[in-house]
Phi, psi and omega in degrees: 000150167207147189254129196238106174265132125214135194276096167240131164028276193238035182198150153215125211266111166209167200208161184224133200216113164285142150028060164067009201252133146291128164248350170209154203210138143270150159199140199218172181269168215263166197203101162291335200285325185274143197253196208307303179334317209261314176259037174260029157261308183299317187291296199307320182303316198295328189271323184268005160290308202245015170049046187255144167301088206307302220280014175240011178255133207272329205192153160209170184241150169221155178214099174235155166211022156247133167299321205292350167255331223279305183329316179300327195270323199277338180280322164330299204264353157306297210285310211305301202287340192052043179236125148342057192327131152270135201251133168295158188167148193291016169270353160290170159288087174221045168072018177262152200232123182264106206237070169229148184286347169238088200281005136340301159322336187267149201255169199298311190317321213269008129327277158294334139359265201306321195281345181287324185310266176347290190290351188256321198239321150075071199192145168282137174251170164226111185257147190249044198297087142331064155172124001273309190243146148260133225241155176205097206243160195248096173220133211260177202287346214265017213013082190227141170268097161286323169157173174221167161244138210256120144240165190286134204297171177289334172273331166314317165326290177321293171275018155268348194274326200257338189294359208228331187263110239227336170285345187236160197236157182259169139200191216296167184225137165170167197297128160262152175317322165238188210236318159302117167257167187233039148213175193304301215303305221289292199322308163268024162269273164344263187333318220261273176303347169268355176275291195329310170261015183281326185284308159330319186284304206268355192272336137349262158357275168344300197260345163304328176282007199257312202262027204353062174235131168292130146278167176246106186268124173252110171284126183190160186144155191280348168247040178307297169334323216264330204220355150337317188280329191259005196277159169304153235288299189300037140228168189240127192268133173206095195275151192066043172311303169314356178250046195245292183340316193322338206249006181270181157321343174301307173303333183283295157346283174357287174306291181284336166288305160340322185263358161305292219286311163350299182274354151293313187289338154276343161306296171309315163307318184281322174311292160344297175316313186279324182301331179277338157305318180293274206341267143341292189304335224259318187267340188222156183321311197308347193234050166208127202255135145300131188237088148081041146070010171223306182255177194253116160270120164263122163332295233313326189315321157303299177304341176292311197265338157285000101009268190309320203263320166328279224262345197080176146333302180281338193281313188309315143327298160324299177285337175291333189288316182314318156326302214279341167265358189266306167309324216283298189305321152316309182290323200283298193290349202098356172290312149255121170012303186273006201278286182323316197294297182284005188268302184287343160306292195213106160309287185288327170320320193286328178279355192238355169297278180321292220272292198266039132303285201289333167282352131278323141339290158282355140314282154317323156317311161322319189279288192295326128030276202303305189271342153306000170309286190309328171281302197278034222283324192272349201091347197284310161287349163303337209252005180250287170306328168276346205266318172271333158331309172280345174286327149347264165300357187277297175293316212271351180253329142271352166287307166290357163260346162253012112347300174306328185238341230203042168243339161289352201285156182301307201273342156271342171287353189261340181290351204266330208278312183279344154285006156288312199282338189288295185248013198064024179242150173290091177248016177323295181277138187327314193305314163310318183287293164341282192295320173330308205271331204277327184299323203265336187273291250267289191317260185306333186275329182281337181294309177272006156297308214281319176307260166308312182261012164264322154341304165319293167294311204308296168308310190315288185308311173288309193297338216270327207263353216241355163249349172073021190250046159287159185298000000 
């Protein structure tokens, strides 16, 4: 559902609008005087009158031309849905070409106007907008805004006539049958509506010879009602032309900031999820495989590359620092063995080991990622070659740093010594023991990165598009 204000001079206008349908519509008069509170209690009656559900309307539009309300209205109706208002203005997008000298100057109504014009009659039109100001806008099939003409609408007529004649009174307004009348009221009644469309007929006339175009005149406006019966048969009366927008380009703006804000909030879900995953992966059994009872094969390298392929570079950081702190709290408390060892050996060796490997790791998975993208439009060798990457920089980037701090050390020459008695092999030297371990980690973390988390990705990217909240 989405909800459509519009806000004018003297009426403001709302619609609810289903699958492009109008289904329910109101209008009460515009009150600068009333503040935010009172019309999210008025917008809230309109929606619990009609039993509508606040939390299924997706979205709104405001369409205004009082400056001193539209902030008000628009946060009113933002707190009720607890959706953005998109406030219309010629800076949206909406395929209309403004051919004027200031197109600032153009007020939203006569906006929605042009663009409901285009999209519905796709014809040169003269739309004829009825109602605080009568407005008369020229907009051709090629969807270009040539310009309009502005007159003082019929009831402003009406109440400058009773306001100035002190003999005369206002009263109720519609067409009487005849135009002579034979008392004051019949008598101004006449004047005010059959003149308003007597006016309406010839500056008609007036701008087809100017613009030497047959038009398609479209009528609309909240005073529409008043001069419909007498204008000629060949215009089209289309009252609440802003709830007409629904169904333009507008709605599509619309439309894509929803699916925006959708995909954050499924970005954000997901992003929690990989973080709770490391996490889980990081803290319980579940996220390490044993290799011949002396080394540790880690997980956590999946939930990284789906990261990095998801989310880019900076999240792919992100999750790799998170890793780089699930070791760092690994060393510290004794969950793994080798940490005291290696903490009371190089302190800052040991924090810049844990931390700037796996973090530079998903940095860089991320980027190239980012840039195979271009070759690479559906992902599937991208999310393989990055899925492997990360098992890649992961060894090459903590093997050289702890080489770097931890090669002199008591607890890598006794490690060299029990990967000899273990596997049978001459690992005495360091170097040796290095390509060993590195061969055997290297091996299994990358066969199950390239597995699983391009797999991984593989789901991720079809539920995301099979949800439509693709970039």
């Amino acid at each position: 559902m989405i909800l459509l204000v519009d806000l004018g001079n003297t009426n403001i206008s709302v619609g609810v609008y289903q699958d492009r349908k109008p289904i329910y519509f109101f209008k009460t008069s515009s009150d600068k005087l009333k503040s935010k509170i009172e019309y999210i209690e008025l917008f809230d009656q309109f929606l619990a009158y009609h039993q509508i559900v606040k939390e299924n309307i997706e979205g709104a539009i405001l369409s205004s031309v009082v400056p001193q309300l539209t902030s008000k209205v628009a946060q009113a109706v933002s707190e009720l849905i607890n959706h953005q208002c998109l406030i219309i203005s010629n800076k949206l997008k909406s395929g209309l070409r403004i051919s004027i000298d200031n197109p600032g100057e153009l007020g939203s109504d006569l906006i929605c106007d042009a663009v409901g014009a285009i999209n519905d009659y796709k014809e040169d039109c003269l739309v004829i907008d009825v109602g605080t100001a009568t407005k008369f806008l020229v907009v051709t099939k090629d969807k270009v805004f040539h310009g309009c003409a502005i007159a003082p609408g019929l009831q402003i007529s009406a109440q400058s006539l009773w306001n100035s004649a002190s003999q005369l009174s206002d009263v109720e307004l519609f067409a009487p049958e005849k135009i002579i009348g034979k008392n004051s009221k019949d008598s101004m009644r006449a004047g005010i509506v059959y003149g308003h469309a007597a006016m309406i007929i010839q500056l008609t006339k007036a701008i087809e010879h100017e613009t030497k175009k047959t038009l398609t005149k479209i009528v609309t406006g909240g005073s529409a009602v008043f001069v419909k019966n007498i204008l000629h048969q060949n215009i089209y009366i289309i009252p609440n032309s802003f709830l007409k927008v629904y169904t333009t380009s507008i709605k599509k703006t619309l439309e894509v900031r929803i699916m925006k804000r959708n995909k954050t909030i499924y970005r954000m879900s997901l992003g929690a999820i990989l973080i709770a995953i490391m996490l889980i992966l990081g803290f319980t059994p579940l996220g390490t495989i044993q290799i011949g009872g002396l080394f540790t094969i880690t997980l956590l390298g999946i939930p990284l590359a789906i990261a990095a392929c998801v989310y880019g570079p900076g999240f792919g950081a992100l999750i790799g620092l998170v890793w780089g702190v699930i070791s760092l709290i690994q060393g510290i408390t004794g969950l793994d063995p080798s940490g005291p060892l290696l903490l009371e050996f190089s302190p800052f060796g040991f924090v810049v080991t844990c931390l700037v490997p796996r973090t530079l790791t998903g940095f860089l998975a991320g980027l190239i990622y980012k840039l195979n993208t271009k070759w690479d439009k559906k992902g599937h060798i991208n999310s393989v070659i990055t899925s492997a990457l990360v098992s890649i920089f992961n060894t090459l980037f903590f093997m050289t740093s702890f080489v770097s701090f931890f090669y002199n050390s008591d607890m890598f020459k006794g490690k060299a010594q029990e990967l000899s008695a273990e596997w049978n092999v001459n690992a005495f030297n360091p170097i040796l023991f290095i390509i060993f371990f590195v061969g055997v980690n290297f091996i299994v973390e990358l066969s199950v990165n390239i597995i699983v988390g391009s797999a991984a990705v593989f789901g991720i990217e079809k539920a995301t598009k099979s949800l439509k909240i693709q970039d």
